[in-house]
C-alpha positions in Angstrom: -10.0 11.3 -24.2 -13.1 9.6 -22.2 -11.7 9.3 -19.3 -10.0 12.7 -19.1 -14.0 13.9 -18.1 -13.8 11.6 -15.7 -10.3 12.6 -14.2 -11.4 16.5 -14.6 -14.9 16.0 -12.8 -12.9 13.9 -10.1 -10.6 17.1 -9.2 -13.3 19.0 -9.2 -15.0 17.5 -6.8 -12.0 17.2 -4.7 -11.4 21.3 -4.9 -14.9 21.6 -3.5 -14.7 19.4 -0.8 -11.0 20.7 -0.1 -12.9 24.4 0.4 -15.0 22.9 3.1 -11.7 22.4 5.2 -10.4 25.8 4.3 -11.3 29.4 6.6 -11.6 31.2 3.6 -14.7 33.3 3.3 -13.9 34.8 -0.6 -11.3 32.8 -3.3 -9.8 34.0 -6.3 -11.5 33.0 -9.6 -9.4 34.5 -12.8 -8.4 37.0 -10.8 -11.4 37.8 -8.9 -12.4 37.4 -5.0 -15.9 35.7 -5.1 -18.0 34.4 -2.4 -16.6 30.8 -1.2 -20.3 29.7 -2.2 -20.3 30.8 -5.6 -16.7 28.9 -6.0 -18.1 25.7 -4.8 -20.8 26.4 -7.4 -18.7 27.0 -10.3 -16.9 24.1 -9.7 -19.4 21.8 -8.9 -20.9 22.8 -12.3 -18.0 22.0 -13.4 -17.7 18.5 -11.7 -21.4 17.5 -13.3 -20.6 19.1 -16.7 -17.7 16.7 -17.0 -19.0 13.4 -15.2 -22.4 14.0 -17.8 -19.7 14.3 -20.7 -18.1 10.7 -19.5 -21.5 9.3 -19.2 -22.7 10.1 -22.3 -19.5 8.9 -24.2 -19.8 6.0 -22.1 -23.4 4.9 -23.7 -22.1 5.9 -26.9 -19.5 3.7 -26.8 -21.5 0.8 -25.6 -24.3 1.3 -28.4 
């Protein structure tokens, strides 16, 4: 289940970076066209919520 953070935060950086190559000025976010920006926001939220949850189990585990 650790490493499924770590797998998540990894796609999730990959979507943002993957916008960057994209024309796209709006995407679709459950269902709603939002700004391109506040898409790579969201997601790179995302990315750090995930790799902080793999950290953190990491040190757990170590302790």
């Amino acid at each position: 289940m650790k490493y499924l953070n770590l797998v998540v935060g990894i796609l999730a950086l990959i979507n943002v970076v993957y916008t960057f190559f994209s024309e796209s000025e709006t995407s679709t976010f459950f269902g709603m066209e939002i700004s391109i920006w506040l898409y790579r926001l969201i997601w790179l939220i995302l990315a750090a919520l995930c790799f902080y949850g793999y950290y953190t189990r990491k040190v757990a585990d170590q302790k």
